[in-house]
Every structure is written in C-alpha cells, then in structure tokens.
N, C-alpha and C positions, 0 to 999 in steps of 0.2 A: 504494500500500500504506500502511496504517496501522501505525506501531508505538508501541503502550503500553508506557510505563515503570511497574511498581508496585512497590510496599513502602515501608518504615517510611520515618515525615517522617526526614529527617535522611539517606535514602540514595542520594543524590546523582543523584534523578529528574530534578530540573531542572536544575542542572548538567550532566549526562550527556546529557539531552536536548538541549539546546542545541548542543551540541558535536555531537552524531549529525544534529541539521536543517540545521546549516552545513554538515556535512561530504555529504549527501545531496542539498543544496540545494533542502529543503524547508521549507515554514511547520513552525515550534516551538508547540504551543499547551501551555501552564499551566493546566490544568483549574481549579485554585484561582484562577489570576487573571482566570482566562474570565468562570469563576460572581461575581467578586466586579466585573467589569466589568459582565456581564450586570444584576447588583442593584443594582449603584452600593452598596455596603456590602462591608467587607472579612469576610474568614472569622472573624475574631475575633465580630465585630458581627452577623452572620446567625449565628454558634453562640450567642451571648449573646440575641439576639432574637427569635429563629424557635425553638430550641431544638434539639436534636440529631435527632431523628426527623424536621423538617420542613426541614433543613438536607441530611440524608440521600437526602431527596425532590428536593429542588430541585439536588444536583448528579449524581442520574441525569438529571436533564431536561436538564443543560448537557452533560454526558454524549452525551447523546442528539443534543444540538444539535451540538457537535462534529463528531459521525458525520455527519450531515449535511451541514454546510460544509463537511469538508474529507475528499477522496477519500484522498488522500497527505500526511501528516504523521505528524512526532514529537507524540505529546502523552503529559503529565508527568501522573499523578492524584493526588491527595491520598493519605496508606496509609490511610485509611482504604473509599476508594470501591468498590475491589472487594469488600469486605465485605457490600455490603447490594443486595436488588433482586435478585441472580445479575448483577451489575454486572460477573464477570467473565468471566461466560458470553457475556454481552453484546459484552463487550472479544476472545474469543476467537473470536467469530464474524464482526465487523466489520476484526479486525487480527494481527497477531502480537503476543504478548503476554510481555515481559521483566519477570521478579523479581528486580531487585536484592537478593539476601539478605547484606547486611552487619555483620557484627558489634557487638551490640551495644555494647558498650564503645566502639568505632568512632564509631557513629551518636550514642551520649552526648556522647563528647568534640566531635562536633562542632556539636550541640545548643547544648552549655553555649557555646560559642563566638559562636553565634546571638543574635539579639534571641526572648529566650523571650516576651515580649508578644503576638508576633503568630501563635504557635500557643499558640489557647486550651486544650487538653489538657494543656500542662505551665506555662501561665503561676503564677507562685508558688509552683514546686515546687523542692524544695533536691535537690541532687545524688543523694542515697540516690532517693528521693523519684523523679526522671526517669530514675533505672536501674531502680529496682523495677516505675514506671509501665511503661517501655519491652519488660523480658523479660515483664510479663504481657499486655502488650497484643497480643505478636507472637505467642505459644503460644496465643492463639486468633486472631489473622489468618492464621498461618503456613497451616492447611487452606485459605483461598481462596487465598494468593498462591502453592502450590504447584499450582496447579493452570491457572496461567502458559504458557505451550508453551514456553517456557525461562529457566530460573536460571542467575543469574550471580552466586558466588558470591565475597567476598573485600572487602577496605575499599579496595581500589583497580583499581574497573573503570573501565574506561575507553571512549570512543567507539570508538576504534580494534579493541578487542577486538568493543565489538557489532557494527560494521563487517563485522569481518572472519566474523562467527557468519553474518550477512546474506548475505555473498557466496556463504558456504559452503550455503548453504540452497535 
C-alpha cells in the first residue's frame, strides 16, 4: 500500500512520514528530494530555473516515477503537488491519501523557525508577509487537499495516530 502525506510546507509531511515508514517498516520517499535527486538541482534552483509551470510538470513525472518504484511506501509531497495535473486524483487512485490540515499560525511558527532559503515561495518574506502568503495560499489549495480520503486535523499529529487510522481501516 501506498500512503500520501499532503498539505501546507511547514505540516509536518516529512516528519510524520518518516516516523509512519519506520514504524510500518517501509521505504520513506520525499517527493521534493526524489525530484531534486532525480535533477541533480534542488527545488529552490528548478523553481528559479525551469520556472513554476515547468517545475509543476516535472514533479508529476517524479510523481509518476515514485508510483512506479515503489509498490508500498510513505511518500511526503510538496503542498503544492496535489494542486496541479489532478495530481491528487492520481494520489487517490495509486494510495490512501492523508491531509495534514494544520493550523496556520502553527505551520508559520514553525516556518519562521526553518531555513526560509530553501523554500522559494517564502524566501525574503517578513513574518506579516508568510502569514498572509500562507492563509491565501491554503483557501485555494484547501478544495484539492480536501479531497484526501482523510484529514487529520490539529498542530500535533502524530505517526501513532495515522497508525492507528490504518489499522482501523
């Protein structure tokens, strides 16, 4: 079985991932670090070089690729991937698919905590700036990522909880 982790950078996709592929003892894949392995250039450098519509392209193709390699795995997507392509139509047909929906104030504070360089969407934004960014950015993702086969809702989810969603399923 496949399970997708999505929603907003900052909602502890890969964290939580990680913790759910140990605890299931399966391969963890990082879509972001798949694609930036795949290129050899990190996401900073294929958003600044490729531009965003050709960046969009090329991580449904890793997307793709994923599906491929690995029958059974956690993989962690970028918030923005299920956005574009039916990328999450795509996710709900290959896996089970979880929405981290975390508050935002949550997912700011721990932004600002973060190296903001290596997500280019908020590199040089001041704090008003990556809260404003963040509540508009999710009021139009929020229609693909609710459309997840389930939301998990709160700033502190945990493996144990998807765990135990899993067993129940």
């Amino acid at each position: 079985m496949r399970i997708f982790l999505i929603g907003m950078m900052g909602s502890g996709k890969t964290t939580l991932g990680r913790q759910l592929a140990a605890d299931l003892h399966c391969p963890f894949v990082d879509l972001d670090a798949y694609l930036e392995q795949r290129e050899g250039r990190s996401i900073a450098q294929l958003f600044e070089q490729e531009g965003q519509e050709r960046f969009r392209e090329m991580e449904r193709e890793a997307l793709e690729a994923v599906v491929q390699e690995y029958g059974h795995a956690v993989i962690s997507t970028g918030g923005g991937a299920p956005c574009f392509f039916d990328n999450i139509g795509f996710m709900n047909h290959h896996g089970r698919t979880f929405f981290l929906d975390v508050p935002v104030e949550e997912i700011s504070r721990r932004l600002l905590a973060s190296d903001l360089q290596v997500r280019p969407l908020l590199a040089g934004k001041t704090q008003e700036e990556i809260k404003s960014f963040l509540l508009k950015t999710l009021s139009h993702r929020r229609q693909f990522y609710e459309r997840a086969g389930t939301t998990l809702q709160g700033g502190d989810i945990s493996a144990v909880l998807l765990q135990q969603l899993l067993n129940n399923n």
